[in-house]
Backbone as CSV, one residue per row, in Angstrom:
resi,resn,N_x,N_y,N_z,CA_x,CA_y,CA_z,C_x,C_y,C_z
1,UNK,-54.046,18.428,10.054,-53.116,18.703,9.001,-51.686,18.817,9.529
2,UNK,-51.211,19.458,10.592,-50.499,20.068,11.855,-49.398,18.371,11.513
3,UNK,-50.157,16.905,12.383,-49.477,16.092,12.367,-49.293,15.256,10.891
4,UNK,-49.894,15.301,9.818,-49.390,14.590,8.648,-48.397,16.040,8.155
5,UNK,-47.591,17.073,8.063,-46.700,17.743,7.615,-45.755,17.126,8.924
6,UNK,-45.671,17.194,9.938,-44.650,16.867,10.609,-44.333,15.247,10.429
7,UNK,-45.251,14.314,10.102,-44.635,13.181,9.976,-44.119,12.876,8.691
8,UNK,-44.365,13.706,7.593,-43.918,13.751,6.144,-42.391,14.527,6.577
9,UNK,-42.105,15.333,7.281,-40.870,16.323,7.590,-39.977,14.784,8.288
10,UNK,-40.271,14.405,9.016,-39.634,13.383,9.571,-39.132,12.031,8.595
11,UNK,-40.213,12.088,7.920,-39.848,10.946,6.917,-38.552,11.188,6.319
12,UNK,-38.835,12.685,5.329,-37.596,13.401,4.545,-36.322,13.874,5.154
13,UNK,-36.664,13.833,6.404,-34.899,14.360,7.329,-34.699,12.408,7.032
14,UNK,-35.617,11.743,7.445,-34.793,10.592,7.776,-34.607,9.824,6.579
15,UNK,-35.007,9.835,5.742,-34.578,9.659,4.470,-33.193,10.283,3.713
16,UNK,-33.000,11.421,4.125,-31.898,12.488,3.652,-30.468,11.674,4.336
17,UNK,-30.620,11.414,5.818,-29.882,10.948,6.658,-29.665,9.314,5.759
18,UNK,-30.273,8.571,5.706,-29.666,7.758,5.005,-29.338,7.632,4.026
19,UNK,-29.582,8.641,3.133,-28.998,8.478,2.002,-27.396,9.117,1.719
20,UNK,-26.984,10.244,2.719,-26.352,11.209,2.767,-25.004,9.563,3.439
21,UNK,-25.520,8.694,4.267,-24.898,7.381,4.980,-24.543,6.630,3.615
22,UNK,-25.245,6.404,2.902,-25.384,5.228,2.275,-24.023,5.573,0.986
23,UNK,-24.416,7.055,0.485,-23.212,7.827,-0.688,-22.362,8.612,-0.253
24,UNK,-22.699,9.708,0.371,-21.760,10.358,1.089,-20.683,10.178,1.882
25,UNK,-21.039,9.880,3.333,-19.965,9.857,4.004,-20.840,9.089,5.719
26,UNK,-20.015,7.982,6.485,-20.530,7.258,7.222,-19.176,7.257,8.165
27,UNK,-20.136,7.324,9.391,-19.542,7.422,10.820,-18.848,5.963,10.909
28,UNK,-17.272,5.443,11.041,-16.921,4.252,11.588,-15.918,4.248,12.767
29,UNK,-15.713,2.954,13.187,-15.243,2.632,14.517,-13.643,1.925,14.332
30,UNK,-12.845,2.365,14.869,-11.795,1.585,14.312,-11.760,0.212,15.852
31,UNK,-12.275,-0.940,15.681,-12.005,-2.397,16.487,-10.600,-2.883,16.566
32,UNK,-9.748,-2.292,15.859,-8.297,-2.977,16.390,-6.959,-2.533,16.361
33,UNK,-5.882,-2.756,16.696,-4.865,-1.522,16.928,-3.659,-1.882,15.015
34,UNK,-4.202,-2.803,14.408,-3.546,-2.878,13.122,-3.130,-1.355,12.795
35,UNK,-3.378,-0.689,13.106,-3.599,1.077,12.293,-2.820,1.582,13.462
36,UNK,-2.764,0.905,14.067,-1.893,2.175,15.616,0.045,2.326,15.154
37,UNK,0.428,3.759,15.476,-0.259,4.412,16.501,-1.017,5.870,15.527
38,UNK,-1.326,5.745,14.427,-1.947,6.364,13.348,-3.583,6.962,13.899
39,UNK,-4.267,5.245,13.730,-5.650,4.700,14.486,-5.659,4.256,15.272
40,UNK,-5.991,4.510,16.421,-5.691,3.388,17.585,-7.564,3.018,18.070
41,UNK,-7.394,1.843,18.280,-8.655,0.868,18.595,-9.410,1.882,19.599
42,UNK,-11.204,2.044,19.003,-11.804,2.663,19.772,-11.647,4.065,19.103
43,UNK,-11.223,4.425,17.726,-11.420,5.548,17.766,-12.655,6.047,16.877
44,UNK,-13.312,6.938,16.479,-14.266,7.019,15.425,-13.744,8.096,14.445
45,UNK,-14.373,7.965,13.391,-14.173,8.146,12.185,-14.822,8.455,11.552
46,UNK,-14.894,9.276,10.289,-15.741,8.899,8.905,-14.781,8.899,7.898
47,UNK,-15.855,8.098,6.951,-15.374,7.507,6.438,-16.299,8.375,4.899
48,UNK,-15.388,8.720,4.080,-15.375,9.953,2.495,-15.944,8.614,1.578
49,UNK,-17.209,8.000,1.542,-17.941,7.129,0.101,-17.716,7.866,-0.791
50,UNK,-17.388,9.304,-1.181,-17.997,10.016,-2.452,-16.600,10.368,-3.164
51,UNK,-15.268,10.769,-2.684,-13.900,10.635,-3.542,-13.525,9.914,-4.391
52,UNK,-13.763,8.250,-4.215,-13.393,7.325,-5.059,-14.407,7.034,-6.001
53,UNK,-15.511,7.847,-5.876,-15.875,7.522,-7.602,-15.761,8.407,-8.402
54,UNK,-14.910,9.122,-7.952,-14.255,10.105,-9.183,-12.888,9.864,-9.363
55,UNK,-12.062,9.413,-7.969,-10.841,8.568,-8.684,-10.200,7.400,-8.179
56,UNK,-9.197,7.000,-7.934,-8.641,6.204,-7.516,-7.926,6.346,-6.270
57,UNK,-7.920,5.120,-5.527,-7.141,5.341,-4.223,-5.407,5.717,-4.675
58,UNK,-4.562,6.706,-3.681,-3.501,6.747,-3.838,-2.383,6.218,-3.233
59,UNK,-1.088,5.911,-3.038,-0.514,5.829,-2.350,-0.221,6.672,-1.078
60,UNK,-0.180,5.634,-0.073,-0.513,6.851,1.355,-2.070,6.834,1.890
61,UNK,-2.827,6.823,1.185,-4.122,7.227,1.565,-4.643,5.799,2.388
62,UNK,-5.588,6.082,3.160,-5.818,5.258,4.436,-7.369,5.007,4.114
63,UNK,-7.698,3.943,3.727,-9.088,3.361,2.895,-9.651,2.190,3.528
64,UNK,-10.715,2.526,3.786,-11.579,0.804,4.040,-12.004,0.038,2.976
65,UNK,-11.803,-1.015,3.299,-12.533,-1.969,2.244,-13.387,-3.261,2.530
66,UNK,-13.547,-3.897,1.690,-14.301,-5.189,2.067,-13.433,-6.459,1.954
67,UNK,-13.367,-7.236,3.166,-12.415,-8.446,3.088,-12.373,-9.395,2.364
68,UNK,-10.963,-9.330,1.851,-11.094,-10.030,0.771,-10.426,-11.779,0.875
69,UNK,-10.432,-11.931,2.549,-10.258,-13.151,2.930,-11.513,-13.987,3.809
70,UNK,-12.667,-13.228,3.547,-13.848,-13.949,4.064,-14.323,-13.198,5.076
71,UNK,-13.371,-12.311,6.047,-13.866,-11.884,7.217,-15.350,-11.088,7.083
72,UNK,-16.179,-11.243,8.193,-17.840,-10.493,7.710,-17.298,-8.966,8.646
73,UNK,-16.295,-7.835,8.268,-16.578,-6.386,8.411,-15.625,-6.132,7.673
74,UNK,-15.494,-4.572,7.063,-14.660,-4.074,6.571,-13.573,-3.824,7.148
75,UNK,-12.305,-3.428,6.785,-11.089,-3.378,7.597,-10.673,-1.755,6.618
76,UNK,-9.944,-1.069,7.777,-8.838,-0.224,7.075,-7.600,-0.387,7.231
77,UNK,-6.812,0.134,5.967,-5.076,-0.387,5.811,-4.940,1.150,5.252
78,UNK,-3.247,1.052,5.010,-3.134,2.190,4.102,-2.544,1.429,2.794
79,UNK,-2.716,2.114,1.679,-2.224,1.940,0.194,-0.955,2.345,0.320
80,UNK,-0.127,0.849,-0.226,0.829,0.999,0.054,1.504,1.311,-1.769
81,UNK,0.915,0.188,-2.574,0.981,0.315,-3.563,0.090,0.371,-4.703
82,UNK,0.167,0.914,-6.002,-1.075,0.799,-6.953,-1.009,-0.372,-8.087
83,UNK,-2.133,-0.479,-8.617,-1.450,-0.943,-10.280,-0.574,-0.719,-10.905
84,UNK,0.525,-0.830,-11.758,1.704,-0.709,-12.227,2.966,-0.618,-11.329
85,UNK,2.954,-0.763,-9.973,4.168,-0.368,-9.121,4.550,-1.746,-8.804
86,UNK,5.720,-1.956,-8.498,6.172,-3.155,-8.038,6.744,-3.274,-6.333
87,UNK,6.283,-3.811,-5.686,6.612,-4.004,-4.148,7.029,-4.965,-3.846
88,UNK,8.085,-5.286,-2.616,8.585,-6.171,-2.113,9.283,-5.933,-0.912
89,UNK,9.125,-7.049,0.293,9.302,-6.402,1.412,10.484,-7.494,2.043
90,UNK,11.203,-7.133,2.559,12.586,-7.510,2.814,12.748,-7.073,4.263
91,UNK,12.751,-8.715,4.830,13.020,-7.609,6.575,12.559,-6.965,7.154
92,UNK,11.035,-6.944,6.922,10.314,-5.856,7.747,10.234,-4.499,6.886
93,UNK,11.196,-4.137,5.673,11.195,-3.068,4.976,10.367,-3.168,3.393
94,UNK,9.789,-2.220,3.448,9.128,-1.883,2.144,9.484,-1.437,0.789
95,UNK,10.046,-2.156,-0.323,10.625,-1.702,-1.625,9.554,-1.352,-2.779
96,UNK,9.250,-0.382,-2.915,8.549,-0.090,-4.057,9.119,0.483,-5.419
97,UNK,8.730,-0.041,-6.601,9.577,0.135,-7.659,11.137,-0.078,-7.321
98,UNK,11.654,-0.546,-6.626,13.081,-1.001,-6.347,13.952,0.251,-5.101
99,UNK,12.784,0.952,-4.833,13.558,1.997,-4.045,13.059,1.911,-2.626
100,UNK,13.632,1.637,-1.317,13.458,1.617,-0.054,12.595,2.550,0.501
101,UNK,11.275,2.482,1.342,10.337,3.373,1.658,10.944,3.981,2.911
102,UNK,10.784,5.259,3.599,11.159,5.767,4.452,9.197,6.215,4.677
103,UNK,9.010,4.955,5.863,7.458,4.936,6.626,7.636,5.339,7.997
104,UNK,7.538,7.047,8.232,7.466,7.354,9.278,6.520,6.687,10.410
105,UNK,4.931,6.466,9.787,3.795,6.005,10.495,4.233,4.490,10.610
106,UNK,4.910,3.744,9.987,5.155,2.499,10.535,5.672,2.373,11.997
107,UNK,4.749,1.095,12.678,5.568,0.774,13.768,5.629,-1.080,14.392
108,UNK,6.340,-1.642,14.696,7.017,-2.564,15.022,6.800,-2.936,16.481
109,UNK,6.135,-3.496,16.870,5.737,-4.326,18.298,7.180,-4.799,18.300
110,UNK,7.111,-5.887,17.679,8.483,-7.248,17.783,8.857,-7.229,16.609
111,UNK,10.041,-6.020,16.904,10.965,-5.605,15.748,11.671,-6.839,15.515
112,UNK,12.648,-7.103,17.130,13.650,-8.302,16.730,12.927,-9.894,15.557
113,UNK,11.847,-9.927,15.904,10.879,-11.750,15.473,10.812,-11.145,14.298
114,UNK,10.825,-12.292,13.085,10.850,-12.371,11.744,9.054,-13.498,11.429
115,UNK,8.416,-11.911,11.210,7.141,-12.637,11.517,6.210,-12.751,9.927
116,UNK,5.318,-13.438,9.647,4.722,-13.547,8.455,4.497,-12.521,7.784
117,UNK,4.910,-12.234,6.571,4.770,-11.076,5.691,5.582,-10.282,5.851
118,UNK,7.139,-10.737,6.973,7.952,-9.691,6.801,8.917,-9.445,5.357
119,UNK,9.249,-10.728,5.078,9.575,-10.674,3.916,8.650,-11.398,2.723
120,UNK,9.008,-10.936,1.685,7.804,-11.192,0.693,9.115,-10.659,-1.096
121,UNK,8.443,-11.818,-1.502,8.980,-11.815,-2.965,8.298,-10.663,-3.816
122,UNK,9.713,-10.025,-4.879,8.716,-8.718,-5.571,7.335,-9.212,-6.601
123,UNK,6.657,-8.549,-6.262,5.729,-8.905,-7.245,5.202,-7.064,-7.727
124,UNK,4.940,-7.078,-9.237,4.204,-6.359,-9.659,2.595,-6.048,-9.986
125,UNK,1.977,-5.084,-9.921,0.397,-5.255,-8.797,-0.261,-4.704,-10.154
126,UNK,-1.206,-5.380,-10.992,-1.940,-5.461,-12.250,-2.657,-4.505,-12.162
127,UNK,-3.164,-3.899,-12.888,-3.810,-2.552,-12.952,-4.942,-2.978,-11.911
128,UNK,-5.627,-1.670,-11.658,-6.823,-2.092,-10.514,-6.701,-2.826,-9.578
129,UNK,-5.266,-2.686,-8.814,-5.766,-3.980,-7.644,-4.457,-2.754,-6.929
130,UNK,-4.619,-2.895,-5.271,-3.899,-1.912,-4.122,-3.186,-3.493,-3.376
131,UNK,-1.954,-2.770,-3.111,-1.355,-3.707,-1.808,-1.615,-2.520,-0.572
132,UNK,-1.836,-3.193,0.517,-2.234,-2.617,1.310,-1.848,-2.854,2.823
133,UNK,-1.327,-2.333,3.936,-0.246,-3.019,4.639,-1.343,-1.703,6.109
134,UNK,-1.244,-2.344,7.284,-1.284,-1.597,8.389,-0.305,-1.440,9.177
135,UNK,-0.348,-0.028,9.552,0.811,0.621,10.005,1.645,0.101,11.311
136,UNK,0.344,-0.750,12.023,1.234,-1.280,12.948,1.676,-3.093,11.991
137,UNK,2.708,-2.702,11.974,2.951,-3.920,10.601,3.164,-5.180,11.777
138,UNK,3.370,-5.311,12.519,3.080,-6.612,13.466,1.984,-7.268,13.952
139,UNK,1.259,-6.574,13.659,-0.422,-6.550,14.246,-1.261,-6.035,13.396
140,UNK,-0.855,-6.862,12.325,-2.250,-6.198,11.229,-2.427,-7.877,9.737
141,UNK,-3.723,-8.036,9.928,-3.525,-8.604,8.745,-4.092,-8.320,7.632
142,UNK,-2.867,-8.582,6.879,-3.374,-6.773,5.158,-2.142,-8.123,4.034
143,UNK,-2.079,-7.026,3.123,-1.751,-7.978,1.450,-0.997,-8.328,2.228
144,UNK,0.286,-8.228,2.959,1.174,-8.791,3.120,1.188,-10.668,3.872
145,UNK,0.473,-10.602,4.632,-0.290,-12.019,5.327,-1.549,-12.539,4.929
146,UNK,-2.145,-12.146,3.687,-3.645,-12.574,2.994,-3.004,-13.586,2.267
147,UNK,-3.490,-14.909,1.847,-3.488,-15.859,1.059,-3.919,-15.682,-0.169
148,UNK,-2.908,-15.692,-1.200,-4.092,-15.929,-2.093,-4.399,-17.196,-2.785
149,UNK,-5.764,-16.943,-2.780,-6.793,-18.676,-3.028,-5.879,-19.245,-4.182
150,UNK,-5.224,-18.883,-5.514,-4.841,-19.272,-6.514,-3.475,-20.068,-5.923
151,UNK,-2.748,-19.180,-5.221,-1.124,-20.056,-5.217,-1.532,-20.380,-3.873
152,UNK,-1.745,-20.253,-2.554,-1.878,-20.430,-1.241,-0.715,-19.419,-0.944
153,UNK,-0.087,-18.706,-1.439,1.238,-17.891,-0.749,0.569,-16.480,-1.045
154,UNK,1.289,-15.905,0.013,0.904,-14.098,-0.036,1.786,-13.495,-1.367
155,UNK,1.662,-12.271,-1.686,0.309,-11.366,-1.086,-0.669,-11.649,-1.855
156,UNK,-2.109,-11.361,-0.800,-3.301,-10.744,-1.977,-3.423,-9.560,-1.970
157,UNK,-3.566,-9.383,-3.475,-3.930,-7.970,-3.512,-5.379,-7.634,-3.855
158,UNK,-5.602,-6.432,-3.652,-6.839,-5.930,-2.782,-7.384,-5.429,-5.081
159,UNK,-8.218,-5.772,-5.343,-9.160,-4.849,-6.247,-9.682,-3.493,-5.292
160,UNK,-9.419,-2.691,-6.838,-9.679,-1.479,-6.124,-11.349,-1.201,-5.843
161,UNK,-11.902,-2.063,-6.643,-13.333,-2.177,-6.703,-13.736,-2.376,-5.162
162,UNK,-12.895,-2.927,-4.059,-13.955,-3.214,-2.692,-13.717,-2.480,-2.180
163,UNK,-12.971,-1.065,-1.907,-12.607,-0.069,-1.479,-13.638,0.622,-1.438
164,UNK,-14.527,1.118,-0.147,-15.343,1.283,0.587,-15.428,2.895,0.618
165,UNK,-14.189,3.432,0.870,-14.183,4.937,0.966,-12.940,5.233,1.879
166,UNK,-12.666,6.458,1.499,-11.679,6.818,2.415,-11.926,7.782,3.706
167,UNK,-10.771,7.302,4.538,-10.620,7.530,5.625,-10.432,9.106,6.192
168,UNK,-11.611,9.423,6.874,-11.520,11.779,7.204,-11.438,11.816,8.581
169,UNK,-11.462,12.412,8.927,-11.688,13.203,10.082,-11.776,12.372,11.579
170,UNK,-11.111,12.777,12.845,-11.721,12.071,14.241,-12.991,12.833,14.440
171,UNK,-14.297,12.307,15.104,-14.976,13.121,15.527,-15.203,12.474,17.066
């Protein structure tokens, strides 16, 4: 009797464990320095599944999602903008609703080079969909350098629907 309660106990921890993975909240790895010096490559993480289905990602907030240019893993960016806001980036600088961002966490490899997605025409972002930019803005590819399939010119913007969960804690 002794070993069918302990292998039923084992079942239910390991059952609990994935499910607690699957809704809750899941251990990730950050693979590249797009996020530095915020995230820097090699660090771990979890990652909050259970916030965004009660609301929406915000501006600022640092979210994984699912690629929405084909790549097979999720990536994290931060929300730069929401539905109804209008963005446009000029020079390496970020205009939202027409007013200049002051992005402490931004940082610039090759400030002087005028590199893809530094500048970008305003566009206004349709309900449900995030622009989404990594902090190391030279080394990241996010809305600002995504294609989109319809025109071939950037940005794409991200539906808020592939947004994976947000970004907690180093462990």
């Amino acid at each position: 009797m002794k070993p069918l309660r302990t292998t039923l106990i084992i079942i239910l921890t390991v059952a609990a464990m994935l499910a607690c993975r699957r809704w809750l909240a899941e251990p990730i790895y950050i693979a590249s320095d797009s996020m530095a010096p915020t995230l820097t490559k090699g660090r771990h993480l979890i990652l909050d599944k259970l916030t965004f289905r009660f609301r929406s990602p915000a501006r600022g907030e640092i979210v994984s999602f699912r690629s929405p240019v084909g790549e097979d893993h999720e990536s994290v960016k931060r929300v730069i903008a929401v539905g109804g806001d209008t963005v446009e980036r000029g020079e390496k600088n970020v205009y939202l609703n027409g007013e200049p961002q002051l992005e402490s966490y931004a940082y610039y490899e090759r400030s002087g080079e005028n590199l893809k997605g530094d500048t970008m025409p305003q566009v206004t972002l349709p309900p449900g969909t995030l622009f989404l930019l990594g902090d190391n803005r030279d080394n990241s590819n996010d809305s600002a350098s995504w294609l989109d399939p319809a025109t071939g010119r950037p940005p794409l913007l991200l539906p808020a629907t592939e947004v994976t969960g947000k970004v907690r804690g180093v462990y």
